[in-house]
N, C-alpha and C positions, 0 to 999 in steps of 0.2 A: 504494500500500500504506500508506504512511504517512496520508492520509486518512480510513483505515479505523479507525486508532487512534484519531483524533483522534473519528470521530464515536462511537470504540464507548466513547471516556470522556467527551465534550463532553456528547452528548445524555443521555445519560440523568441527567447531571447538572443541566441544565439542565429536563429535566422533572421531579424532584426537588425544584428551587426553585419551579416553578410551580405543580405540587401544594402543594407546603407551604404556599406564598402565595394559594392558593385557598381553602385550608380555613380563614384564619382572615381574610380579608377580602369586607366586605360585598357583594353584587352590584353593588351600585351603581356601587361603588366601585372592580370589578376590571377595568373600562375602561382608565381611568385606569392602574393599579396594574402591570398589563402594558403598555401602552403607555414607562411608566416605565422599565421594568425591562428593555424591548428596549435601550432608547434608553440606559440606563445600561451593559446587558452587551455593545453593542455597543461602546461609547466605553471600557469598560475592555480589549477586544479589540484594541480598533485602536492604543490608546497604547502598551500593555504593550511592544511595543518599545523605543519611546523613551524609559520610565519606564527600563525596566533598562537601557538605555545599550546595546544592540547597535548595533555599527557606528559605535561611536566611537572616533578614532582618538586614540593619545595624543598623535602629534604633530602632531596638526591637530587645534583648540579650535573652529576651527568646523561641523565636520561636525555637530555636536548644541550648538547656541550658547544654546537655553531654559532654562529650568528644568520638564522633562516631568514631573515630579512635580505638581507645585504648578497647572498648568494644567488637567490634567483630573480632580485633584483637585476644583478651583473649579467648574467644570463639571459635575461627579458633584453637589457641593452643590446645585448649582443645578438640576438635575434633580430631586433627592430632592424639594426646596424646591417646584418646581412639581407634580408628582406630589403632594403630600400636599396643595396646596393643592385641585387640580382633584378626587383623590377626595374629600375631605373635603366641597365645593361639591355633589356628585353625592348623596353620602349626606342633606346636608342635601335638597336639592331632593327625594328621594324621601320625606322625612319629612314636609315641607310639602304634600304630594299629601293 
């Protein structure tokens, strides 16, 4: 039951950003642009635990010993970073045709 909830607010929200992000990126480009966008909304998926600290104990420092913030943080960047380089390369390349 609780699955139900989850896809009857996940998805449509999720089709929401990919509409949105359809309508104002180039074809060329929307390879790329979703490819990005999996790879980012899954990686904010999978930390979002360990960002808010679930299942950290207070008296044990090392059940969550990182810093969950700032890792996939850095990694978000660094996906943007590729993502905007590989569409950008796409859109070029179609322009050179």
């Amino acid at each position: 039951m609780a699955e139900d909830g989850h896809d009857l607010v996940l998805l449509p929200a999720v089709g929401a950003i990919a509409w949105a992000l359809r309508g104002v990126v180039p074809a060329p480009a929307w390879p790329a642009v979703r490819a990005g966008a999996i790879v980012a909304g899954t990686l904010a998926l999978v930390s979002w635990p360990y960002a808010a600290g679930y299942g950290a104990g207070r008296g044990n420092p090392s059940l969550l010993p990182r810093d969950y913030v700032l890792g996939p943080l850095l990694v978000g960047v660094a996906v943007v970073a590729v993502t905007t380089a590989a569409a950008l390369r796409a859109v070029g390349a179609r322009r050179r045709r």
